[in-house]
C-alpha positions as CSV (number, residue, x, y, z in Angstrom):
1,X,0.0,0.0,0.0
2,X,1.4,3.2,-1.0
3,X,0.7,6.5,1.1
4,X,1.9,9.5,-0.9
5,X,-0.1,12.2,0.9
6,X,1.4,10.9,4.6
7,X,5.2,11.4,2.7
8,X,3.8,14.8,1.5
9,X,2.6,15.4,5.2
10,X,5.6,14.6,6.5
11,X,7.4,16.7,3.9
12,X,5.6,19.8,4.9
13,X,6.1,19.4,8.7
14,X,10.0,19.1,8.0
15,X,9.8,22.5,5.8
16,X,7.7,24.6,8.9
17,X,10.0,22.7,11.3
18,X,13.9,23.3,9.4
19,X,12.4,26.6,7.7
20,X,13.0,28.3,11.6
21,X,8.9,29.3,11.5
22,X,8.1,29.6,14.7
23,X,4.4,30.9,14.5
24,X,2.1,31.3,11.7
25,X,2.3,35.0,11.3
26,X,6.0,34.4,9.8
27,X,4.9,32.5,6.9
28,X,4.4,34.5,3.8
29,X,0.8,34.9,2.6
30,X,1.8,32.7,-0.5
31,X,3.4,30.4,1.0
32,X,0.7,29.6,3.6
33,X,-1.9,29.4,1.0
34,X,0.6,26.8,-1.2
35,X,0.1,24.6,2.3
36,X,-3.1,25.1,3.0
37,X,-3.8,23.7,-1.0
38,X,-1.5,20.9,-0.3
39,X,-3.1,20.1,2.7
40,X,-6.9,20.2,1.4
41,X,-5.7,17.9,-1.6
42,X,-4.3,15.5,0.1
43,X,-6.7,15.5,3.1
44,X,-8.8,12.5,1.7
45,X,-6.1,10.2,2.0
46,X,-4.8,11.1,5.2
47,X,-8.5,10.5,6.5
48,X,-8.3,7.2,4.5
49,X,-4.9,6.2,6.7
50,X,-6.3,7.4,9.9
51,X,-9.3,5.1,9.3
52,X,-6.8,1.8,8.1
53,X,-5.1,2.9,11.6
54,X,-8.2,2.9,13.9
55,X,-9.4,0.0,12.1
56,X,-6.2,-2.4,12.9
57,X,-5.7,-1.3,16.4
58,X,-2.4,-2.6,17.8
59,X,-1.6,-2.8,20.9
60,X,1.2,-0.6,22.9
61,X,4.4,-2.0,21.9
62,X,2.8,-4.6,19.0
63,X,2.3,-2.5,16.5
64,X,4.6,-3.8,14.1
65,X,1.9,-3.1,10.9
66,X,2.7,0.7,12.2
67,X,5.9,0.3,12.5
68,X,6.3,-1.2,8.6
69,X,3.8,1.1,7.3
70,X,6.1,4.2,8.9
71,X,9.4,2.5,7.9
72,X,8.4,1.4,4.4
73,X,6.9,5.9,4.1
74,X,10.2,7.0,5.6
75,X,12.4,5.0,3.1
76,X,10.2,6.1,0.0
77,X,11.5,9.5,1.1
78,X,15.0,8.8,1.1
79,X,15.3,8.6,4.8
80,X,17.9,6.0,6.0
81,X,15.5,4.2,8.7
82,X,16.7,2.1,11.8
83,X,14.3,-0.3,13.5
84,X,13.3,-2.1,15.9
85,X,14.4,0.0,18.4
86,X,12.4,-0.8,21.9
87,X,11.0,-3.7,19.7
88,X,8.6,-2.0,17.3
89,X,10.3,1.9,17.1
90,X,11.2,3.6,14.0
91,X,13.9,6.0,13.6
92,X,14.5,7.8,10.3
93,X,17.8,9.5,9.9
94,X,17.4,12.7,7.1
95,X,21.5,12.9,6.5
């Protein structure tokens, strides 16, 4: 199963977080609107992945569907990904 949107998600958390934004009123009209339109098209599948989530509960430190739907996102984004770490963690390492 392939989750683009979560990648793009992901994408656009890194760019607020490495961009040095630290509240709303610092990001550019246009470039808040360009995120907000990213969001909204993307939305649907985001829902759809929250849903697949809270339809295959897992339980605290089992959640090794999680764990391989994260690793398998964070390695279609180039991340270098460790895991396993306390048993079902994933780290991804941006280098």
């Amino acid at each position: 199963m392939v989750i683009r949107p979560l990648r793009a998600l992901l994408g656009l958390w890194f760019i607020l977080c490495l961009g040095g934004f630290s509240t709303p009123a610092e990001v550019d009209r246009t470039t808040a609107y360009l995120i907000d339109e990213e969001i909204a098209r993307i939305l649907p599948e985001i829902i759809k992945i929250r849903r697949f989530l809270h339809m295959n509960p897992e339980l605290s430190n089992r959640e090794f569907e999680t764990s391989k739907l994260v690793a398998s996102q964070l390695l279609s984004m180039g991340f270098e990904i460790k895991t396993g770490i306390a048993r079902t963690g994933v780290i991804g390492l941006l280098r």
